[in-house]
N, C-alpha and C positions, 0 to 999 in steps of 0.2 A: 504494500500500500504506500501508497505518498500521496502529497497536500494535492495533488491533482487528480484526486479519484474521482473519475466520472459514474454519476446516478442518474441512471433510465428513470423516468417517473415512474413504470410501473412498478421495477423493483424497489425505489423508494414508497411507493402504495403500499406494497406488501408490508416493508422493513415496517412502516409507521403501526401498521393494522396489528402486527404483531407485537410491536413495543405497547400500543393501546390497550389490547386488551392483558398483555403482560400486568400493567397498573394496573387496569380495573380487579381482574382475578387476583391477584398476589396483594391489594390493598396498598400499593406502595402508591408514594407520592411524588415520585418521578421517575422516568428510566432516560437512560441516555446510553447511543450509541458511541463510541470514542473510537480512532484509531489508532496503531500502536505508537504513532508521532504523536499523537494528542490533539486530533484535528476532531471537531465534533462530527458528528456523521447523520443523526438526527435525536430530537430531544421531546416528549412526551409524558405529560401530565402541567402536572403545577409549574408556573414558570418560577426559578428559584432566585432567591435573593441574593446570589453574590454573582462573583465575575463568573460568568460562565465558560469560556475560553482557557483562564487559569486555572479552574476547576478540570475540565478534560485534561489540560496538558498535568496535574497534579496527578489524576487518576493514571495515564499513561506509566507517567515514571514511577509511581506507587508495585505497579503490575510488574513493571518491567523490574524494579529492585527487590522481587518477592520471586521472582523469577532466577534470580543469581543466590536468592538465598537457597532455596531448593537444590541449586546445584553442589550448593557449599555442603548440604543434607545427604547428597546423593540420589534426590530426587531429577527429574527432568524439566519439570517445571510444576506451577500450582496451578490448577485447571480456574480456581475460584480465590476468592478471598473475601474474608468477611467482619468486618469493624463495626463493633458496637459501643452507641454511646450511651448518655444518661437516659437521652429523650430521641434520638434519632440514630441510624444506624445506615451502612450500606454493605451493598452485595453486590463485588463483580464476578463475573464470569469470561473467559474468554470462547467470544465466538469466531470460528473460519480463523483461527492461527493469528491473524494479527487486528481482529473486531475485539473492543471490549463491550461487556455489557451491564452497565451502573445502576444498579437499584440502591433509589433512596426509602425508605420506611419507618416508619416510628412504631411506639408501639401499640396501634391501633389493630396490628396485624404482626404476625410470629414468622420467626425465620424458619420453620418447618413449614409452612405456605411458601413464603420467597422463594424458598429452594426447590418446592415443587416444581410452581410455575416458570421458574426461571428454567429447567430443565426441561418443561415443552416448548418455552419459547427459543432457545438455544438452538433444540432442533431444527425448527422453523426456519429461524434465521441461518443457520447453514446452509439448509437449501438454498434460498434466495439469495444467500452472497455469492455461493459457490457457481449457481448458475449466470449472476453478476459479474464474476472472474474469468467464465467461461467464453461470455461476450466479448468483454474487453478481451483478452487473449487474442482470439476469433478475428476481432476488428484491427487490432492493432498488426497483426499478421498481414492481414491485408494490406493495411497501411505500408508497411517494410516491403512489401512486393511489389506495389505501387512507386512506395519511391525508392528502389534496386530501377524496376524500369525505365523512369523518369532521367531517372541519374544518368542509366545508361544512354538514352536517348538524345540528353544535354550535354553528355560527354561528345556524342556523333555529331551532334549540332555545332559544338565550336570547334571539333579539329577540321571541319568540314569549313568550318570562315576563314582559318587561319590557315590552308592549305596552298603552294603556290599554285 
């Protein structure tokens, strides 16, 4: 992933529909997509009170440095992670290798629900990123074939002006 990740509307349709109903079912009070740079991806429920931007890039490096501890463990990495506070707490998840998935919640609702739901909507979202990845993949192939052609074509074009 990088800060240029192209979203199809429809698969951004999907990602929201899933992240929506993630909050409604699991009670939580927001979810948010992040990428592994810490670029938001999409964001769903309550609109929150701080920097939202510093937040994803926080959640990012948070994952990413929970991810080296694990190696320090001899684990691979941590699929999840989970902070809880007095009055509010959150739950990521990594979806498709380099998606995070941020549930904020209080305790209106139990991390035995968050984790539920968080694990059908992971599903979900894998699907739809993955065939997300497949696209771009797909397109971008094209692109490089396109301009392999082109190139060669421009390369014909000037030794052809410059010829005596």
């Amino acid at each position: 992933m990088n800060p240029g990740l192209v979203m199809y509307e429809e698969e951004f349709r999907k990602i929201s529909g899933i992240c929506d109903r993630l909050t409604r079912d699991a009670g939580a009070k927001v979810v948010f997509l992040v990428d592994k740079n810490g670029q938001l991806i999409a964001s769903v429920g309550m609109e929150p009170e701080f920097d939202l931007m510093s937040f994803a890039s926080l959640c990012a490096a948070d994952f990413e440095a929970n991810a080296q501890l694990a190696k320090l463990i001899g684990e691979k990495d941590f699929s999840t992670l989970y902070h809880q506070g007095v009055d509010e707490s959150m739950y990521l998840a990594r979806v498709a290798e380099h998606i995070i998935l941020v549930v904020l919640f209080n305790k209106r609702t139990t991390l035995g629900l968050v984790r539920l739901r968080v694990k059908k909507a992971v599903d979900g979202l894998d699907t739809v990123l993955s065939r997300l990845f497949d696209k771009l993949e797909y397109e971008n192939e094209d692109l490089k074939q396109f301009d392999a052609g082109f190139a060669d074509e421009l390369n014909k074009e000037i030794d052809s002006l410059f010829k005596d």
